[in-house]
NUKE-85206 format. One record per residue (C-alpha): residue number from 1; residue in one letter; x, y, z. Coordinates in pm, whole numbers. Last residue first. Example, Ala and Ser with C-alpha at 12.3 -4.5 7.8 and 13.67 -1.06 7.14 Angstrom:
<rs>
num_residu_u_v_w
2_S_1367_-106_714
1_A_1230_-450_780
</rs>
This chain:
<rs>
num_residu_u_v_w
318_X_-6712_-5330_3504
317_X_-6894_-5309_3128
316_X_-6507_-5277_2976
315_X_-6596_-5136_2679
314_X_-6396_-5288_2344
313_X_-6234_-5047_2088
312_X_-6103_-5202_1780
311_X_-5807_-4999_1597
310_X_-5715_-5042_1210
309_X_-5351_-5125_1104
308_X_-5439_-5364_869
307_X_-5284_-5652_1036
306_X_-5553_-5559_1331
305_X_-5472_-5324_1683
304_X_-5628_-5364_2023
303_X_-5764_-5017_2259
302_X_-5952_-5110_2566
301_X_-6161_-4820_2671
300_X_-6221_-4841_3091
299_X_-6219_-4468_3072
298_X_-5848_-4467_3202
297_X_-5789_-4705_2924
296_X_-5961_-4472_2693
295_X_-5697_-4177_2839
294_X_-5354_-4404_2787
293_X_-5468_-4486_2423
292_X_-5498_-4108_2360
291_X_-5210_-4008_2501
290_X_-5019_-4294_2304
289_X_-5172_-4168_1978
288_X_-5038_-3807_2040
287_X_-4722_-3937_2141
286_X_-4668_-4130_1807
285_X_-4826_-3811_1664
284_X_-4563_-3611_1757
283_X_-4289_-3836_1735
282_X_-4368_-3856_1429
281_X_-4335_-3516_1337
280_X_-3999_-3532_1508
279_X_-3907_-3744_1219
278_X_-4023_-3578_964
277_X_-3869_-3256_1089
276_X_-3523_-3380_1062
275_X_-3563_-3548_746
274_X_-3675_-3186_610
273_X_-3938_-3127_414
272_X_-4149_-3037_656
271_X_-4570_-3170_688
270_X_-4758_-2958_859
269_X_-4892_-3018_1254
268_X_-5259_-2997_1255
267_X_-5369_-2708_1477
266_X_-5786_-2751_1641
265_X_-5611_-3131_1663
264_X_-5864_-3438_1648
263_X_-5800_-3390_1229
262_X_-5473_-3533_1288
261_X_-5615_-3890_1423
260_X_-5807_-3895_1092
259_X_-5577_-4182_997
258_X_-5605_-4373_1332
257_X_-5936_-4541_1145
256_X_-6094_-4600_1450
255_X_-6386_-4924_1488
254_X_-6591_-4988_1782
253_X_-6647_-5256_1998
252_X_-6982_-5381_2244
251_X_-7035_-5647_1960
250_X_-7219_-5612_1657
249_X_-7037_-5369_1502
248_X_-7032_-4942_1510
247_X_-6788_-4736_1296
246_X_-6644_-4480_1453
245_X_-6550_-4123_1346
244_X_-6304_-4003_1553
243_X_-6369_-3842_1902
242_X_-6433_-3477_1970
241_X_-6325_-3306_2255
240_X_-6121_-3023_2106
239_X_-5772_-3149_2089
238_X_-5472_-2926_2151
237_X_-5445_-2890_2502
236_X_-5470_-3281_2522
235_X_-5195_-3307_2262
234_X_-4984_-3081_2414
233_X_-5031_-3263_2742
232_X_-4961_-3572_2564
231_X_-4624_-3473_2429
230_X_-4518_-3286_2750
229_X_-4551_-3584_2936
228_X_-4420_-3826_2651
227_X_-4092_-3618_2600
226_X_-4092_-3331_2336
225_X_-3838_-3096_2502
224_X_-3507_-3244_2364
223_X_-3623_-3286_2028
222_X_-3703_-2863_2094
221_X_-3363_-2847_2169
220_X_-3230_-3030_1884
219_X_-3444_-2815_1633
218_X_-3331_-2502_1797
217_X_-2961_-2607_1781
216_X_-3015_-2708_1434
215_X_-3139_-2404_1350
214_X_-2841_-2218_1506
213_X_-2589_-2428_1341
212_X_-2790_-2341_996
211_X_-2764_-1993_1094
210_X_-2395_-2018_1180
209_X_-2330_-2205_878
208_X_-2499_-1917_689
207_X_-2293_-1646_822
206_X_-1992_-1930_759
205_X_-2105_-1868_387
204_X_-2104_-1481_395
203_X_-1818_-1447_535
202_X_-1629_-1693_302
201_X_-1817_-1563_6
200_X_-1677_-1223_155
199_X_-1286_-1272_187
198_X_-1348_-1422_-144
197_X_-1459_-1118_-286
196_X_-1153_-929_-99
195_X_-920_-1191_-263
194_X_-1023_-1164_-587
193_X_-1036_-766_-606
192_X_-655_-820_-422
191_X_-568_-1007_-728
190_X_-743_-739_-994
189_X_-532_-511_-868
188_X_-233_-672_-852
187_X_-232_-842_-1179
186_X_-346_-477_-1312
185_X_-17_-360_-1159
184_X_169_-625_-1302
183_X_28_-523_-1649
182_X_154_-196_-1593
181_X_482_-258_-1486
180_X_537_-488_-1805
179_X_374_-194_-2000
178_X_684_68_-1836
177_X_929_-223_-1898
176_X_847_-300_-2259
175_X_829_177_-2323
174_X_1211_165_-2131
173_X_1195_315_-1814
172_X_1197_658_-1684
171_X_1353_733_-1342
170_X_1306_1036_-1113
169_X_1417_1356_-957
168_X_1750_1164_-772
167_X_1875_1420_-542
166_X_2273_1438_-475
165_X_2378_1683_-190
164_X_2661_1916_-75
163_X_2905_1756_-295
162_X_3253_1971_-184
161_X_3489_2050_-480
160_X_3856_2020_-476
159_X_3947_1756_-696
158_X_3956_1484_-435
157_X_3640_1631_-235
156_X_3431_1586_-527
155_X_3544_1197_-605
154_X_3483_1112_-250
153_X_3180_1286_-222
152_X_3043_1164_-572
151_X_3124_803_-399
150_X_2918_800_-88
149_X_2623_1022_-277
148_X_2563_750_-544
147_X_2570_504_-251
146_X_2272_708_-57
145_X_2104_769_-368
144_X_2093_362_-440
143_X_1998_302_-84
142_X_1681_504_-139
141_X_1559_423_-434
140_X_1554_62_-341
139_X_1235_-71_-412
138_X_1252_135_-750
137_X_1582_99_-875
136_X_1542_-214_-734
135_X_1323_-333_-1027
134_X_1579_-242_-1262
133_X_1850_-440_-1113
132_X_2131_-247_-926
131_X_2494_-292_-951
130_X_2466_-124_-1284
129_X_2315_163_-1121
128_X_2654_215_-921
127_X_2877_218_-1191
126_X_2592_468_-1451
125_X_2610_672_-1116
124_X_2959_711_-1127
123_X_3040_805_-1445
122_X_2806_1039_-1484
121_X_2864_1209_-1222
120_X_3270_1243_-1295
119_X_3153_1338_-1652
118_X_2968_1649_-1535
117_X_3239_1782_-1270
116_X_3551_1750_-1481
115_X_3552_1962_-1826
114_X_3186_2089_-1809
113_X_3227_2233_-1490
112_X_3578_2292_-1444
111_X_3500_2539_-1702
110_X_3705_2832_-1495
109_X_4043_2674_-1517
108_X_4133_2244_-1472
107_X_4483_2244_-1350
106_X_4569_2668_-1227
105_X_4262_2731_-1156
104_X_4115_2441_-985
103_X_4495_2510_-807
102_X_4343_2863_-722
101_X_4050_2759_-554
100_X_4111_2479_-369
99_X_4125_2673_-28
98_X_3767_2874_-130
97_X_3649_2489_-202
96_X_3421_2496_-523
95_X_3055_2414_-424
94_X_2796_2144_-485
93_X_2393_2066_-559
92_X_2375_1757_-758
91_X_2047_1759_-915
90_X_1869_1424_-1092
89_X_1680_1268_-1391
88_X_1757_907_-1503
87_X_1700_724_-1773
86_X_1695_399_-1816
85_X_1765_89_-2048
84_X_1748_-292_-1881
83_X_2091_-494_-1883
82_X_1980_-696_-1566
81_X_2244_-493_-1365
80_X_2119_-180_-1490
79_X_2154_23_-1796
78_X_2201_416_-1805
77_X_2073_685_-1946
76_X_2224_1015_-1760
75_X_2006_1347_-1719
74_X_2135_1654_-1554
73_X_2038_1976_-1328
72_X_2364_2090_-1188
71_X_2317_2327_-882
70_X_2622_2557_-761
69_X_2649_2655_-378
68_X_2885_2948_-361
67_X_3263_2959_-409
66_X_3281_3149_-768
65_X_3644_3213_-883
64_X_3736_3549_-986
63_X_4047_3564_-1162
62_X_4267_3887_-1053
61_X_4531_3960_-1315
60_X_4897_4136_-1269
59_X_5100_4300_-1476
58_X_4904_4605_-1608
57_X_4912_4688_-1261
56_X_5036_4518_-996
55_X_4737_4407_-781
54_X_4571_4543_-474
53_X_4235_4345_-293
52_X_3962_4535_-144
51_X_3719_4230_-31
50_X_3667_3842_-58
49_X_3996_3624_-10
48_X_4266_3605_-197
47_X_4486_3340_-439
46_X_4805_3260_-510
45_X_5080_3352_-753
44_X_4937_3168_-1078
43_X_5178_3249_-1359
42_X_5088_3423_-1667
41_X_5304_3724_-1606
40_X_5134_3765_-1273
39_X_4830_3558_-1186
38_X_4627_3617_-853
37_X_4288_3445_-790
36_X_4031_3574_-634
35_X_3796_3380_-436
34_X_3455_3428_-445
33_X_3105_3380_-184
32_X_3104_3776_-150
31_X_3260_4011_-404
30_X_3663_4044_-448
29_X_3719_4395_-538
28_X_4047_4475_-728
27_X_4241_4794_-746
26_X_4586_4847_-881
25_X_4429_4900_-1237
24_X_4229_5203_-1072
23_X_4572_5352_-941
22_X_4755_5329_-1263
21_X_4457_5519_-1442
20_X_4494_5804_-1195
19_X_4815_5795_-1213
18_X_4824_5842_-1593
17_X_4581_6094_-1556
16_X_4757_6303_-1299
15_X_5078_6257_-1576
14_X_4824_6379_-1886
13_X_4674_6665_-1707
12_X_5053_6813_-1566
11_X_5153_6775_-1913
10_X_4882_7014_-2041
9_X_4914_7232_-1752
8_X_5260_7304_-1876
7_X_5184_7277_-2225
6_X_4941_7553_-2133
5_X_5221_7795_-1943
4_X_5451_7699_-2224
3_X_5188_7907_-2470
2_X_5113_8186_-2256
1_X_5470_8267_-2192
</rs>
């Protein structure tokens, strides 16, 4: 009795352990942002959402497919229109359809990855770079991403896969290219250095036509001014009383030498360099000389002039 009472119990442990086995390998948990997909007997029988999913056991598989945003870090060297070498660093971000899950499955399996995704990228952007020249690849970063992204999402969304976003990190030339770029920079550089010291010869040099327009404005004025009245008033306001040394003759005349005619002045007038100056020097004394003239006539002084140059006054006794 005691012995087929324990193969009793014995039995009963083995077929509650059997079930309890069965029932575990009926039950499949989908986690969030997957799809799983159902294969019986080696055939693909459709796929299921996330959750508490039930299979057939030891039958039936449940392949988890991942649905959430994926990003592939990559590197492609490439050559441009203007058959120039680069290399190009860049992350497509990108998720597997839930919808398209189990036929990615089915075609391509679980390293669609490596086997599809990769090489379709590459592809493409070494087609659309070679539209490009090099230099553009700069100028132009932008409009070369945006066609890049036009024809990943058309190639993505045709195998099952949506491109969420394509971001170009950056480029890296060949080592000619990268000095050529240099050297252009330096050409820039030391262009715009040209230009902004030119910018200020020019400034400074119309500063100095300016003054010299202002000078001669001054000096043209002043011409302006100097008319016989104001001529032999300055002269009169200048001269301190005394008259030239003369040199006595016979008759009731005296001798001037006009060339101490300056030294009449408390303020000789200095010699300038300038033609300008010369001239109106000359004036100056020309109206000096005619004040004086005008004031010994009004003293009954008559002035006459020799070949030499020298002045004779005569006395008029009446």
């Amino acid at each position: 009795m005691k012995t087929s009472g324990i193969k009793k119990w014995v039995i009963l442990g083995v077929v509650l352990g059997a079930i309890a086995i069965a029932l575990v390998a009926t039950i499949r948990i989908v986690p969030p942002g997957h799809t799983g997909v159902r294969v019986l007997a080696g055939n693909v029988r459709g796929q299921v959402s996330e959750g508490l999913r039930f299979i057939v056991p030891f039958a039936e598989q449940m392949q988890m497919m991942n649905n959430r945003t994926v990003a592939m870090e990559m590197s492609t060297e490439t050559v441009t229109r203007d058959l120039q070498a680069v290399s190009m660093n860049y992350i497509v971000n990108y998720h597997l359809n839930a919808d398209a899950s189990a036929e990615v499955f089915r075609t391509i399996g679980i390293a669609y990855e490596s086997i599809v995704l990769r090489p379709i990228v590459e592809e493409t952007l070494k087609d659309i770079t070679a539209r490009y020249a090099i230099e553009e690849l700069i100028t132009e970063r932008a409009r070369v991403s945006a066609d890049i992204t036009s024809a990943l999402q058309v190639a993505f969304t045709a195998r099952g896969f949506t491109l969420e976003r394509f971001n170009i990190v950056d480029f890296h030339f060949s080592t000619e290219f990268s000095n050529a770029i240099e050297q252009v920079r330096i050409a820039e550089q030391n262009a715009l250095r040209a230009e902004q010291d030119l910018a200020r010869v020019e400034f400074e040099a119309e500063a100095d036509r300016e003054r010299a327009r202002a000078q001669a404005d001054v000096l043209r004025l002043q011409a302006q001014e100097l008319t016989d009245t104001n001529l032999a008033a300055m002269w009169l306001e200048r001269w301190n009383g005394v008259l030239p040394v003369l040199m006595a003759g016979d008759s009731q005349g005296v001798m001037i030498n006009f060339d101490d005619i300056q030294s009449m002045g408390q303020q000789p007038i200095a010699p300038t360099a300038t033609d300008e100056a010369a001239e109106a020097q000359r004036q100056a004394l020309q109206g000096q000389l005619d004040a004086l003239i005008l004031l010994l006539n009004q003293n009954n002084i008559n002035v006459s002039f020799d070949d030499a140059g020298n002045a004779t006054l005569t006395i008029d006794e009446e």
